[in-house]
Backbone bond lengths (Angstrom), bond angles and torsions (degrees), N, CA, C in turn:
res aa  C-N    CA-C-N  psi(-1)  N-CA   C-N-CA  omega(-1)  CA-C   N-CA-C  phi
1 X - - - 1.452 - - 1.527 108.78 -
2 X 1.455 105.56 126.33 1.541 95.30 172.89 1.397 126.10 -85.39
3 X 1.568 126.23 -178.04 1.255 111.28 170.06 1.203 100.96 -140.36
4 X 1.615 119.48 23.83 1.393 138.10 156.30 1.455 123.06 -38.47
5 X 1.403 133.56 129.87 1.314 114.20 168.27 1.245 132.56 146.33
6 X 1.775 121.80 162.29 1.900 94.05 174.58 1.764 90.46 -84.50
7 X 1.610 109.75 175.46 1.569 122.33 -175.89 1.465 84.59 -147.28
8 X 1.779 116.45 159.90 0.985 135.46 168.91 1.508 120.89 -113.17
9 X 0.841 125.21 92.69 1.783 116.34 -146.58 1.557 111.08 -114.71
10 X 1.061 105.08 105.10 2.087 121.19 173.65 1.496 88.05 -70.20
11 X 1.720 118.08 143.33 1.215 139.17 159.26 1.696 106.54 -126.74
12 X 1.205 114.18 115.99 1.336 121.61 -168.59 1.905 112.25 -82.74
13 X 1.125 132.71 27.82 1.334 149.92 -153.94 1.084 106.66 -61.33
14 X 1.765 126.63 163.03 1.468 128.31 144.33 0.878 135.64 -20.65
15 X 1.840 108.90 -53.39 1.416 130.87 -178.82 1.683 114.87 -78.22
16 X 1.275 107.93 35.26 1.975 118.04 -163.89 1.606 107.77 55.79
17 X 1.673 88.84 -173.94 1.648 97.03 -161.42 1.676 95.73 -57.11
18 X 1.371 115.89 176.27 1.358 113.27 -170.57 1.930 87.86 -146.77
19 X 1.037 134.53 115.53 1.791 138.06 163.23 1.319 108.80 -91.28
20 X 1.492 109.36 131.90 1.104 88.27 165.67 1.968 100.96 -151.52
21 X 1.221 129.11 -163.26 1.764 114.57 171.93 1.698 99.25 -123.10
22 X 1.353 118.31 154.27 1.406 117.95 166.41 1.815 104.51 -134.21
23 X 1.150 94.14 135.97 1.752 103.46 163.72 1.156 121.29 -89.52
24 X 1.406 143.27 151.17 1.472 119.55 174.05 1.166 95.25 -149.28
25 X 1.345 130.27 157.33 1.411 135.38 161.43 1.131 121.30 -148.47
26 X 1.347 117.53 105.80 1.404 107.84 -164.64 1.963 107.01 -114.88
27 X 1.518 68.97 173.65 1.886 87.01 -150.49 1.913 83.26 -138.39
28 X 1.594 95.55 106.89 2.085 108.11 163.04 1.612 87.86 43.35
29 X 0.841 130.59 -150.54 1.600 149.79 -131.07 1.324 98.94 -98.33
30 X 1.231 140.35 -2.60 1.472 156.02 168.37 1.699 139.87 -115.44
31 X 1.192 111.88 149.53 1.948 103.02 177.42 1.233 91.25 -150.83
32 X 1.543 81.84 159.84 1.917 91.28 165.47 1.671 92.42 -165.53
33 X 1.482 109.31 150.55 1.414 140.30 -144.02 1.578 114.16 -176.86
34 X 1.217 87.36 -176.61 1.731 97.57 172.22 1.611 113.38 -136.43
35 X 1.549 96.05 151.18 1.550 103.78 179.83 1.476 107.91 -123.15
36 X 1.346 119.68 143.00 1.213 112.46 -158.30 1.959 103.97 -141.05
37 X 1.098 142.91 130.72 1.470 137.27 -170.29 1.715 95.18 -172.20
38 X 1.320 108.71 174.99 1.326 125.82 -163.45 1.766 115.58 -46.07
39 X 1.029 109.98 -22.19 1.417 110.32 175.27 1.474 110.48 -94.56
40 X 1.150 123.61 -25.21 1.651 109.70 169.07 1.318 93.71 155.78
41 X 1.603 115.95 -164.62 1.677 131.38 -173.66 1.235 115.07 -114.16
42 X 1.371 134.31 118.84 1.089 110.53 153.55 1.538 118.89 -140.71
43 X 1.622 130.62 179.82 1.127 148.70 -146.80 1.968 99.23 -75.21
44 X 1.366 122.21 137.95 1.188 109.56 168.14 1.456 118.02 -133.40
45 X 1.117 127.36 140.49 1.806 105.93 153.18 1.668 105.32 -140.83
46 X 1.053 138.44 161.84 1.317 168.16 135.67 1.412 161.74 -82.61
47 X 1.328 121.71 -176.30 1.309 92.86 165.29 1.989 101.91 -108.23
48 X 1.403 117.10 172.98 1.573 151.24 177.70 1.384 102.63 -103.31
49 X 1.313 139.16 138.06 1.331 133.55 145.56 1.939 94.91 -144.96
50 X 1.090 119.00 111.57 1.026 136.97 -172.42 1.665 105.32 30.20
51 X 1.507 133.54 -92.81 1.326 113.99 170.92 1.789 107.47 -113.75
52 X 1.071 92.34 48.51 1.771 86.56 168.54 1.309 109.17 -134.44
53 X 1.021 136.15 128.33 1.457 151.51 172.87 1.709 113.85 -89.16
54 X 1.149 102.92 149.54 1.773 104.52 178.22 1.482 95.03 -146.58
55 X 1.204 101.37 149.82 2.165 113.64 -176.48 1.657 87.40 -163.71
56 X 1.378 80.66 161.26 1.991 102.62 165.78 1.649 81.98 -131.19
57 X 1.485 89.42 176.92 1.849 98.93 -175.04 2.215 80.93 -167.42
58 X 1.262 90.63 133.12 1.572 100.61 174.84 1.348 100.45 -104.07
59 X 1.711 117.53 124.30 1.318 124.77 166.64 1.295 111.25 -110.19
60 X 1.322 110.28 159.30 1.897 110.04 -171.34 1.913 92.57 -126.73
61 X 1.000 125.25 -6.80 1.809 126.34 161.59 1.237 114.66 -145.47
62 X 1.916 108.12 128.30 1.558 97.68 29.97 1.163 103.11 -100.95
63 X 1.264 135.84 4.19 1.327 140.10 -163.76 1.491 109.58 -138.50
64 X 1.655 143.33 135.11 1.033 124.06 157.00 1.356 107.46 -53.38
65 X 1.534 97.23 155.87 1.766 113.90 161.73 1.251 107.79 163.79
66 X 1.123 124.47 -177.87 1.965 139.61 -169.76 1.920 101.93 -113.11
67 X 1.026 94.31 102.86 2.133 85.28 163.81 1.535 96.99 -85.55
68 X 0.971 96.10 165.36 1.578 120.21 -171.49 1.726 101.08 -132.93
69 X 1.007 105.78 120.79 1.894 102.75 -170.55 1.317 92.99 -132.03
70 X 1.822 117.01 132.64 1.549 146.11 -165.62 1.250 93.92 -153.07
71 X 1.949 116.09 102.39 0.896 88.40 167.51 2.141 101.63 -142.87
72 X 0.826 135.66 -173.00 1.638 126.12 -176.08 1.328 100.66 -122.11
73 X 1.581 114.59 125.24 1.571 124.30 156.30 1.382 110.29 -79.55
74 X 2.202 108.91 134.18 1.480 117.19 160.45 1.180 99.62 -135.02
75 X 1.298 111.46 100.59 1.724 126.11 150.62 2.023 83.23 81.71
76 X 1.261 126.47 -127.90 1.115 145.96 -177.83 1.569 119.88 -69.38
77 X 1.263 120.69 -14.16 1.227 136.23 172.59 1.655 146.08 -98.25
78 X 1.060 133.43 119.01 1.057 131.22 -169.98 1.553 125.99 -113.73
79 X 1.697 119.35 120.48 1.169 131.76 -145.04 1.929 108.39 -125.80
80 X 1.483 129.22 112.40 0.949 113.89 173.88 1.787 115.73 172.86
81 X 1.423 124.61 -155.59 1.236 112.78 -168.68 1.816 106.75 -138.10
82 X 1.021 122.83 156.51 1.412 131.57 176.64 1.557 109.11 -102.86
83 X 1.160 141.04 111.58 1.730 142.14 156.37 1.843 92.11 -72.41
84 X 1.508 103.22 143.11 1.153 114.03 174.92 1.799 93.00 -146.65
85 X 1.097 122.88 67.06 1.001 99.08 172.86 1.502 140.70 91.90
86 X 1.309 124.44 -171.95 1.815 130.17 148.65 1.828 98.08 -33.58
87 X 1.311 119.43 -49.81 1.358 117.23 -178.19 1.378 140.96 -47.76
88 X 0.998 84.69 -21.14 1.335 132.12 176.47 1.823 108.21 56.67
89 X 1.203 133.46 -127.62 1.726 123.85 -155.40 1.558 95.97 -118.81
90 X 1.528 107.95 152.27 1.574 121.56 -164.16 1.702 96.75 -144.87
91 X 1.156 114.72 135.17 1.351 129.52 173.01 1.706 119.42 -42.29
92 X 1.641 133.19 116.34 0.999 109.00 159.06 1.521 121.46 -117.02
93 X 1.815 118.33 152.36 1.276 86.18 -165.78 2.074 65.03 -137.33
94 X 1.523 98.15 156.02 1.480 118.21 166.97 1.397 112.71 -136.84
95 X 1.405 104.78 173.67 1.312 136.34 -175.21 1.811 115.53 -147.32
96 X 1.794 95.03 124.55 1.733 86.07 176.65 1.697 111.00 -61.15
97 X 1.317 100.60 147.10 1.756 110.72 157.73 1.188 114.74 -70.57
């Protein structure tokens, strides 16, 4: 199963639903891509462990802080949670493009 790809990814947050797209391409035990949603784009990579992926991503609005993204690929779907912090964790759910 790959975990290649664009994704369409709802984040269910404090701050309301959150959309955003991710690319990924992964390479053995690693990827790197871009994630892209209402505040802008930026560069990602991570770790791979068979279909689960893990990344941080540093945002500076509306608040600095580090998300922490854990989430599991099945077939076309994408399943998992966002850490933001004091905020603590928010549902993520995707879909391939």
């Amino acid at each position: 199963m790959s975990v290649d790809g664009a994704w369409k990814t709802t984040v269910n947050s404090p701050m309301g639903v959150q959309q955003g797209t991710l690319n990924i391409t992964a390479s053995g035990d690693s990827f790197t891509g871009t994630m892209a949603g209402a505040a802008g784009s930026q560069d990602i990579s991570g770790k791979v462990d068979g279909a689960n992926l893990s990344w941080s991503a540093k945002i500076t609005s509306p608040f600095p802080m580090t998300l922490e993204f854990t989430v599991a690929v099945d077939g076309d779907n994408m399943t998992g949670s966002v850490k933001a912090g004091s905020f603590g964790s928010s549902p993520l759910t995707g879909v391939r493009a």
